[in-house]
N, C-alpha and C positions, 0 to 999 in steps of 0.2 A: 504494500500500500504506500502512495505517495506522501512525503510527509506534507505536503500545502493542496489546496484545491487549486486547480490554474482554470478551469473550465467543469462547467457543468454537471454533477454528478449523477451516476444513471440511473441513481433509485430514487430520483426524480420523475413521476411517472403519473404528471398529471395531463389532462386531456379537456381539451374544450368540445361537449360535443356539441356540433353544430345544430342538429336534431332539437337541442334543447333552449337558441337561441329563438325564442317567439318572432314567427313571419310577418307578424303583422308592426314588428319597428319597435314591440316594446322591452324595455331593457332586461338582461339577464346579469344577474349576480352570484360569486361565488368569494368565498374569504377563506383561506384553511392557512397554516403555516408548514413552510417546509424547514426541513430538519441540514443543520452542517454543522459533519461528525470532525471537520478538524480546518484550522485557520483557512483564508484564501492568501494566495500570493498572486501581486499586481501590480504591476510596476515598479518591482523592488522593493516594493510597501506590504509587510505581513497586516494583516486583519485577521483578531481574534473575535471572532463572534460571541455576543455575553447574552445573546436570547435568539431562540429559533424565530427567521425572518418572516413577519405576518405579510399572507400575499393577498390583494384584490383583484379581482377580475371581473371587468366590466364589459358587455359588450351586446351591442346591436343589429338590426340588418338595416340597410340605407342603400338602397337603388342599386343591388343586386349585388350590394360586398354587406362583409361581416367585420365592422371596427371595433377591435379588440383595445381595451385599455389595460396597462399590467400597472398596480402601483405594488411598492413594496415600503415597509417599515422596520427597524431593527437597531440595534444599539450595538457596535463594537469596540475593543480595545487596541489600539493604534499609538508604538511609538512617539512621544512627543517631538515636535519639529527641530525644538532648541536643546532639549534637555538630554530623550530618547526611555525617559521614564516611562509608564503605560499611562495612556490616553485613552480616556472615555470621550464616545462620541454618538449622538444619534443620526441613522441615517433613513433616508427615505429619498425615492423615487419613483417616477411615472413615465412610461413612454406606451405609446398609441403603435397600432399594427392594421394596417386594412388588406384585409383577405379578398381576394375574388374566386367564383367559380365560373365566371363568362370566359370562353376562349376568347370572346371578339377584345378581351379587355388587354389584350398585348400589344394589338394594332393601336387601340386608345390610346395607351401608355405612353407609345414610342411618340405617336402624334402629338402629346404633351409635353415630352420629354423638355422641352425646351424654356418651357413655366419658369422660375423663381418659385420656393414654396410649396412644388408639389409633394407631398409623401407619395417613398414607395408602394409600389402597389403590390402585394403575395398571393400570388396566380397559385391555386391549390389545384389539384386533378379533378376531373368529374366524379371517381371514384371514392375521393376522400369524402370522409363523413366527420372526422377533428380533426382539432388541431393541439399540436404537441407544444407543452406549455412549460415545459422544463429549460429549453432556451432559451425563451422571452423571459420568465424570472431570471435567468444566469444573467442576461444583456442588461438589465433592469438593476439588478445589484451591483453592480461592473460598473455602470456609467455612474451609480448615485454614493460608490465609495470616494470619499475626499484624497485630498491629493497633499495635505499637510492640516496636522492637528496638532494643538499647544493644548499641556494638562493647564495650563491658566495661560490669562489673558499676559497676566506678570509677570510670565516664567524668562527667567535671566539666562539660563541653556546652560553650555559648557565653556570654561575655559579654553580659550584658544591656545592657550602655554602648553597646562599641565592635562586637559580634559576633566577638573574636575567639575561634579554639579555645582554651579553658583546659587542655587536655591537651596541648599542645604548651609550653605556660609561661604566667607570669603576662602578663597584655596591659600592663598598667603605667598602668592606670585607678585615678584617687580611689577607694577604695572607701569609700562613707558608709555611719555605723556604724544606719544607718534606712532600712527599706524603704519607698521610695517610694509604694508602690503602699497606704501606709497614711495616707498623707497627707491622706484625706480624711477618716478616720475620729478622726486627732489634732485636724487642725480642727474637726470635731465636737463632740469632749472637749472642747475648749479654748472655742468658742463658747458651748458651755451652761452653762461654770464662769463666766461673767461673770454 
């Protein structure tokens, strides 16, 4: 077994069936939580899941497609940005999916292709009857994890000398009253005034 989830796991084995989406426009609703047995890894960023992700699924028919809405809600533990202590974080996210079973809706597609603003369109087969909802939660989770978390607003991080945590106290490093990292740009000044 992997030790991070990078993608979608497969005993995720939920199902929109379409059967159950009412023809005549009116909406269908479904809420269950899905279950993740061990952190996700995402762009270098581990995420510790601290409760099973509550999922909604919303969805209609509207002029011969089925627009699927995924929101998701859940709270993670996440490396602080400055420190790297554990960060509490709540997250949540929403994104929209529209299904077609019209073949004619390919040509439509292409014909529009060129809009601003269009969402894609998901040409399903005649023969499908759902749709597999274990992706759309993964895609839903993935975009709505953050990208840098501070366990406070005040968090002082680490010493750039020694690494120590500065929120724990001072580390008891020289502090010089010049940023190093400009050093090259003083020598600079300095070499052109000769």
């Amino acid at each position: 077994m992997e030790k991070y989830l990078e993608e979608a796991p497969k005993s995720w084995k939920y199902r929109l069936v379409l059967a159950a989406v009412p023809k005549d426009g009116a909406p269908y609703e479904d809420s269950f939580s899905v279950h993740i047995d061990r952190p996700v890894s995402y762009w270098d960023q581990i995420y510790t899941f601290l409760s099973d992700p509550q999922v909604r699924v919303d969805a209609y028919r509207s002029e011969g497609r089925v627009l699927v809405t995924v929101s998701l809600r859940t709270e993670v533990s996440v490396p602080c940005a400055r420190c790297l202590e554990p960060a509490r974080t709540e997250v949540g996210g929403e994104l929209r999916y529209i299904f077609s079973l019209r073949r004619d809706e390919q040509q439509r597609e292409k014909a529009e292709e060129s809009k601003d603003g269009e969402e894609e369109i998901i040409i399903l087969d005649s023969w499908e009857d759902e749709i597999d909802l274990g992706q759309l939660i993964w895609e839903v989770l993935i975009t709505a994890l953050p990208g840098a978390v501070l366990c406070s607003p005040d968090c002082l991080g680490l010493c750039p000398q020694c690494g120590a945590n500065l929120n724990l106290g001072p580390c008891g490093c020289k502090k010089e009253s010049r940023d190093p990292r400009f050093d090259v740009l003083r020598n600079f000044v300095e070499d052109s005034g000769k």
